[in-house]
C-alpha positions in Angstrom: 20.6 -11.3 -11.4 16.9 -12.5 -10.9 14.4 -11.7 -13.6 11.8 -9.6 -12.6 8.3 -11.9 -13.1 5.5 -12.7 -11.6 3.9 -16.6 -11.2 0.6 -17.5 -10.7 0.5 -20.4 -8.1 -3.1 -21.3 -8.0 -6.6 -19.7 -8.4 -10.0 -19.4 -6.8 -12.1 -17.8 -8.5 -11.1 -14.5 -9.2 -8.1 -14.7 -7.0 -4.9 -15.6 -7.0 -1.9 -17.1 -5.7 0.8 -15.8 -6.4 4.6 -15.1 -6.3 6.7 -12.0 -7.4 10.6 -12.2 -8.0 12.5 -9.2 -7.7 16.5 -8.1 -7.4 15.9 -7.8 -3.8 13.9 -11.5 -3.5 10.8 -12.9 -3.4 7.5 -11.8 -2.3 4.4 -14.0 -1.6 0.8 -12.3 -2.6 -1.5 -11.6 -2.0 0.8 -8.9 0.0 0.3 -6.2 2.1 3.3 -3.7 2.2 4.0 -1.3 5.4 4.0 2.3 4.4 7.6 3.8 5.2 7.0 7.3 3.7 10.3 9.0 4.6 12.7 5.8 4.4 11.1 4.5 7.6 7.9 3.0 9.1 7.1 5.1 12.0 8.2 3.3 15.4 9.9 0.2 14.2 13.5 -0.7 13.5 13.7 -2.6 9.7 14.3 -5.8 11.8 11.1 -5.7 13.6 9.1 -4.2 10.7 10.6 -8.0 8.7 9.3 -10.0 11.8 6.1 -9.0 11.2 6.2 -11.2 8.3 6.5 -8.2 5.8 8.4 -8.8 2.4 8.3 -5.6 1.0 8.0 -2.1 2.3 6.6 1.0 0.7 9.0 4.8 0.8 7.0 7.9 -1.0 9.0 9.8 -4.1 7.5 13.2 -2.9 8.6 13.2 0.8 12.3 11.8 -0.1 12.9 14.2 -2.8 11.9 17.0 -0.4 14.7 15.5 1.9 17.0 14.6 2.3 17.2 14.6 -1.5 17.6 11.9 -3.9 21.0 12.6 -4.9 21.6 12.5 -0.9 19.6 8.8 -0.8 21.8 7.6 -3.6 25.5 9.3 -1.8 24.5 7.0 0.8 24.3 3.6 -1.0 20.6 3.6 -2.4 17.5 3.0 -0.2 18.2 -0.3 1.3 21.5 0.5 2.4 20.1 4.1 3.6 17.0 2.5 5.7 18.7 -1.2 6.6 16.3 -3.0 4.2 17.9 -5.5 2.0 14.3 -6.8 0.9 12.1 -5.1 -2.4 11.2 -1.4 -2.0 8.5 -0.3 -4.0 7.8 3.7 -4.0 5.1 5.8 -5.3 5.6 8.6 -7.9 4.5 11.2 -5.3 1.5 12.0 -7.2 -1.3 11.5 -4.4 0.8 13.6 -2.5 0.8 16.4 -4.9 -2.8 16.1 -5.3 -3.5 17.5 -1.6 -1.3 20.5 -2.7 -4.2 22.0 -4.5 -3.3 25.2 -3.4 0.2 24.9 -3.9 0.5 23.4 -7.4 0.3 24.0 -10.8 -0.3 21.0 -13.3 -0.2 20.8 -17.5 0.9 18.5 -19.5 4.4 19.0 -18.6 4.0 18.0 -15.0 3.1 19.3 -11.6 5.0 22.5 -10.3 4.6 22.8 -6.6 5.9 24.7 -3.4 6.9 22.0 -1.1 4.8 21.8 2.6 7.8 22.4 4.3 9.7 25.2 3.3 7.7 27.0 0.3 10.6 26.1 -1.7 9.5 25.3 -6.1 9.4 22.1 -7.1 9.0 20.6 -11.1 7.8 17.3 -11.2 7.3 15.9 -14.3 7.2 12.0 -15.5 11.1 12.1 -16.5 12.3 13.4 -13.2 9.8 11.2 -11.0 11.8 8.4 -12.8 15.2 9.3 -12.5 14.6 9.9 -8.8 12.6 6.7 -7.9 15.9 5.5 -10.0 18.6 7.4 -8.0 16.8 5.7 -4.9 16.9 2.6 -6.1 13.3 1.2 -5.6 12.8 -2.3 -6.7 9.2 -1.1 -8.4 8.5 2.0 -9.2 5.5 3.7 -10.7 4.7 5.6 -13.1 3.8 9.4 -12.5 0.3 10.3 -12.9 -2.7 12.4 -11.5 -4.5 10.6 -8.8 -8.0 12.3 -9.7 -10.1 13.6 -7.1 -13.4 12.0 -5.5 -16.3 13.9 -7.0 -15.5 15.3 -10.5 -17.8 14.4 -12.9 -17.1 12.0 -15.8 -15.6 14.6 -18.3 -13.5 16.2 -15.6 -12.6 12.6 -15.1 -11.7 11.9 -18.4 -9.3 14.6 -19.0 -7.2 13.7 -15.6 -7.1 9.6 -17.0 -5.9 11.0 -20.3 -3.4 13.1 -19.0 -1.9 10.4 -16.4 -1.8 8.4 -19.7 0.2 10.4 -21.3 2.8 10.7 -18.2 2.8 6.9 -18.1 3.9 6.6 -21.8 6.6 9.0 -20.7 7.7 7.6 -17.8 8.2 4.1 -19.8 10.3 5.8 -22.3 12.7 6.8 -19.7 13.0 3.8 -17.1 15.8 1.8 -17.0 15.1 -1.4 -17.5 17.2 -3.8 -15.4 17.2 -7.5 -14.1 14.9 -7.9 -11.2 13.6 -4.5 -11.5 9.7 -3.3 -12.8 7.7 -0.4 -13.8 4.1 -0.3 -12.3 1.4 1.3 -14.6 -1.3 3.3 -12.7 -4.9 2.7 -13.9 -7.3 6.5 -13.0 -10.6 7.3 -14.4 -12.3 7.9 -11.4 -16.1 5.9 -10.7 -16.6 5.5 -14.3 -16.4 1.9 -16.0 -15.5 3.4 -19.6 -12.5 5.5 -17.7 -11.3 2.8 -16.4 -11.3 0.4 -19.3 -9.7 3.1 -21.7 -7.2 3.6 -18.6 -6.4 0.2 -18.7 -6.7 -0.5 -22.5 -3.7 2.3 -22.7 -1.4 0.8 -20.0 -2.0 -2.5 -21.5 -0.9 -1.3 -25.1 2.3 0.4 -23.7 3.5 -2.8 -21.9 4.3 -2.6 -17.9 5.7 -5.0 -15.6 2.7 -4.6 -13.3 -0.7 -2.9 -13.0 -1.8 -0.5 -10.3 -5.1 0.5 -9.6 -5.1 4.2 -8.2 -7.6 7.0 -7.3 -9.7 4.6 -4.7 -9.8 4.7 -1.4 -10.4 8.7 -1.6 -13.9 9.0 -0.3 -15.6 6.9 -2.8 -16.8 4.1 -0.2 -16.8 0.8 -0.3 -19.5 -0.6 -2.5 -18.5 2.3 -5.6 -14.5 0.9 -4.9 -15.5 -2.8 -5.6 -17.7 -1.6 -8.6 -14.4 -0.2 -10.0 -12.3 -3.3 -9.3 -15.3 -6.2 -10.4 -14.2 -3.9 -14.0 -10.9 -3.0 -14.2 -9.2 -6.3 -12.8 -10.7 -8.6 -15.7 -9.5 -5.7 -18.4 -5.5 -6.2 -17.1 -3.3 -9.0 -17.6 -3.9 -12.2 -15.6 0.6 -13.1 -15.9 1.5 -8.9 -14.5 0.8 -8.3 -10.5 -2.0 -5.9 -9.8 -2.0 -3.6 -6.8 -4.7 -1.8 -5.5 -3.2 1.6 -4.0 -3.4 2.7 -0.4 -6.1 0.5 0.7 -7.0 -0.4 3.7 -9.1 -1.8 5.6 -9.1 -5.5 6.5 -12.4 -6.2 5.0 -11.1 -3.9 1.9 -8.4 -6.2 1.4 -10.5 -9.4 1.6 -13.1 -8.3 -0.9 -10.6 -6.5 -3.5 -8.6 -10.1 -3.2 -11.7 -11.7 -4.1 -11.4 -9.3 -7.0 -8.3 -10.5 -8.3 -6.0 -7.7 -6.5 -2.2 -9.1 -5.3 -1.0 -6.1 -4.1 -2.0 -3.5 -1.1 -0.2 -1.0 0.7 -1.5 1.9 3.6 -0.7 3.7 6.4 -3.4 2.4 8.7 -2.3 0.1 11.0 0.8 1.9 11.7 -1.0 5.2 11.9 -3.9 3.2 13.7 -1.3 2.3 16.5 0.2 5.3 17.1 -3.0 6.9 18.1 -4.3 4.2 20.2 -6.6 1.8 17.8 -5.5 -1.8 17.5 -6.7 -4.3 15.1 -7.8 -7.8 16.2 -9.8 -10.8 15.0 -13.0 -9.5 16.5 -12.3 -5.9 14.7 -10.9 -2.9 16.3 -10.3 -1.6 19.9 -9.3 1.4 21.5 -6.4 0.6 24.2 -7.5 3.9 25.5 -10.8 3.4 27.0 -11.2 2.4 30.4 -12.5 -0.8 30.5 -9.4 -2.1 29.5 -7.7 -0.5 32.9 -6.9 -3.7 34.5 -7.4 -6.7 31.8 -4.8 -9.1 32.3 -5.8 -10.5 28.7 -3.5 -10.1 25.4 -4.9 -8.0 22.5 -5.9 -10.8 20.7 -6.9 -14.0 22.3 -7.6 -15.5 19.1 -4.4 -14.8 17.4 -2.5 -18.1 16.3 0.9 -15.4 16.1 0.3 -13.7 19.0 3.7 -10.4 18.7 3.7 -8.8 21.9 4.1 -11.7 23.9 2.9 -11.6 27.8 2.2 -7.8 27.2 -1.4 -6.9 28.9 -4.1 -4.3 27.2 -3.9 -3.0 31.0 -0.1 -2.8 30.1 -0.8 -1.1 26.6 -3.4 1.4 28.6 -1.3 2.5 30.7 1.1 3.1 28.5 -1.0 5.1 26.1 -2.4 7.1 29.5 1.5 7.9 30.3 1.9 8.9 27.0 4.8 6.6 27.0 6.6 6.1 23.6 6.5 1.9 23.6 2.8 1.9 23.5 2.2 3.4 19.8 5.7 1.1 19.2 4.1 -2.2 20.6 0.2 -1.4 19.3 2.3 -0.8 15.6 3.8 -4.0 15.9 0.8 -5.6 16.6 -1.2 -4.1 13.8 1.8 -4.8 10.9 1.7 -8.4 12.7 -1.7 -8.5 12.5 -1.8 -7.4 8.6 0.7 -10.2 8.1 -1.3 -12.4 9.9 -4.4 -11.9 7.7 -2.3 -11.7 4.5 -1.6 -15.6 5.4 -4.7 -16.6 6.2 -6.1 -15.2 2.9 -2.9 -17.2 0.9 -3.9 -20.7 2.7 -7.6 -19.8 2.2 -7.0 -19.9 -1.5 -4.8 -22.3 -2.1 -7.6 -25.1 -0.5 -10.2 -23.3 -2.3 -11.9 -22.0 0.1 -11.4 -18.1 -0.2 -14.5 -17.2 -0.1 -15.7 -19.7 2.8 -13.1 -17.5 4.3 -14.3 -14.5 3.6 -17.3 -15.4 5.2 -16.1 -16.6 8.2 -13.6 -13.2 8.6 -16.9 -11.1 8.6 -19.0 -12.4 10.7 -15.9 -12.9 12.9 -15.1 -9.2 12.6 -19.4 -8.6 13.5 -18.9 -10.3 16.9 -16.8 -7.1 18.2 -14.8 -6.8 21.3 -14.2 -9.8 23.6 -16.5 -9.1 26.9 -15.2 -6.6 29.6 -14.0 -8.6 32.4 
């Protein structure tokens, strides 16, 4: 069996090169993972989601214990078998998830208890069980159970949520099963504050994980306040462990948290981005919908080097959306994963010649052009 590790390939400046080895192979990072919530990422087959260039896919704890079950997932040969992806799985504890239940949850320090959105039917949650079932599925890296704390709360509110998701973490590494080729993801909270964080990650740190994740971003906090969070966290967590920045995001998010030292990014925008009509390109995003792209002959993305949807015209993709045809959220999806992919490799050359930030540069004011001209 392959040793679960991480290698550091190369640096510049705070970022890195790098490359993760799992039971279920190797991933290069910096790495964006496709969000398959409920064992699948909306739209695509698991052969055209690995075309894309993705290595590793994301499936959610909370919305596969609700069904079909765990024990069901497991019946049925574990979550690679169950969703025709032999490649790394990682899945998250469910706990962002059971943060939106506010009104349909109870916390302490036992767990979460919580009706589920679907049938009203009580749930218990705690770190133990969030273990054995990320376990029964048979993710490649699973994380720890913890309280993604809320936008807004002030520092003490703060500091009681990082303390208790703490606490789950220590738990939740008592109780995983270690095994070749398989980790255990820390989750560092403590909302906007720098000495939250710091504790947060002093405390993973001391109870040893295979990787570090930084959680409760990306929830309203903006751009400038998330990068703040990151320019003190990353330096406070161990340069030899991945780090993964949780549900984030946009392309210039991902360029400026990899600046930061991040390896690791997962979110449901480009696939949600394409089923509703947005695409993502070099010059920023469009919106197939709007008229002026009625009768362009021209691909999505002229200035794609990977161009996925082959001939395929945005007066094509328009009238598809218009006809409310299913293969135009399918083929804008694919291009958005593709596009993701496309970016991730860009950024993974651009540091390993140096020149990341060069890079950066250049991908902004690229991005600040907009739109190519109406024809």
């Amino acid at each position: 069996m392959t040793a679960f590790g991480f290698e550091v390939l190369g640096e510049d400046g705070r970022a890195r090169r790098g490359r993760l080895s799992t039971a279920h192979g190797t991933i290069e990072t910096p790495v964006f993972m496709p969000v398959g919530t409920a064992a699948t990422v909306k739209g695509m087959t698991s052969e055209s989601v690995a075309r894309t260039g993705a290595e590793i896919v994301l499936a959610n704890t909370y919305h596969l214990m609700l069904r079909p079950g765990p024990e069901t997932v497991n019946k049925l040969g574990g979550l690679h078998k169950f969703m025709d992806w032999e490649k790394p799985i990682l899945t998250d504890s469910g706990g962002f998830q059971v943060m939106s239940l506010t009104d349909l949850r109870k916390l302490d320090d036992t767990g979460v208890e919580f009706r589920s959105h679907i049938d009203g039917t009580k749930f218990l949650l705690t770190p133990e069980r969030s273990i054995e079932i990320q376990n029964l599925l048979d993710s490649t890296i699973t994380m720890v159970l913890d309280e993604c704390t809320a936008n807004g709360v002030d520092e003490a509110a703060a500091a009681d949520s990082m303390k208790l998701s703490m606490r789950w973490a220590a738990r939740c590494r008592d109780v995983f099963e270690q095994r070749d080729g398989y980790g255990l993801f820390g989750i560092v909270q403590g909302s906007i504050y720098p000495d939250q964080r710091l504790e947060s990650a002093a405390a993973l740190v001391d109870i040893g994980f295979d990787g570090y994740a930084v959680g409760g971003l990306a929830v309203g906090e903006g751009q400038e306040a998330m990068f703040s969070v990151l320019d003190v966290t990353t330096p406070a967590l161990p340069s030899g462990h991945p780090r993964y920045l949780m549900g984030v995001g946009m392309p210039d998010d991902i360029v400026g948290a990899v600046q930061r030292g991040i390896d690791m990014f997962d979110c449901v925008l480009p696939t949600r981005s394409g089923r509703t009509g947005q695409a993502f390109t070099r010059r920023g995003t469009l919106n197939i919908r709007n008229a002026r792209h009625a009768e362009d002959p021209r691909p999505l993305d002229p200035d794609s080097k990977y161009p996925c949807v082959g001939s395929v015209s945005r007066g094509y993709l328009h009238h598809l959306f218009k006809a409310k045809e299913m293969l135009g959220p399918m083929l804008l999806t694919t291009h958005n994963l593709h596009y993701y992919q496309e970016l991730m490799r860009d950024i993974r050359h651009a540091i390993e010649q140096g020149r990341l930030d060069a890079f950066a540069d250049e991908f902004r004011a690229q991005q600040a052009q907009g739109d190519i001209e109406p024809l």
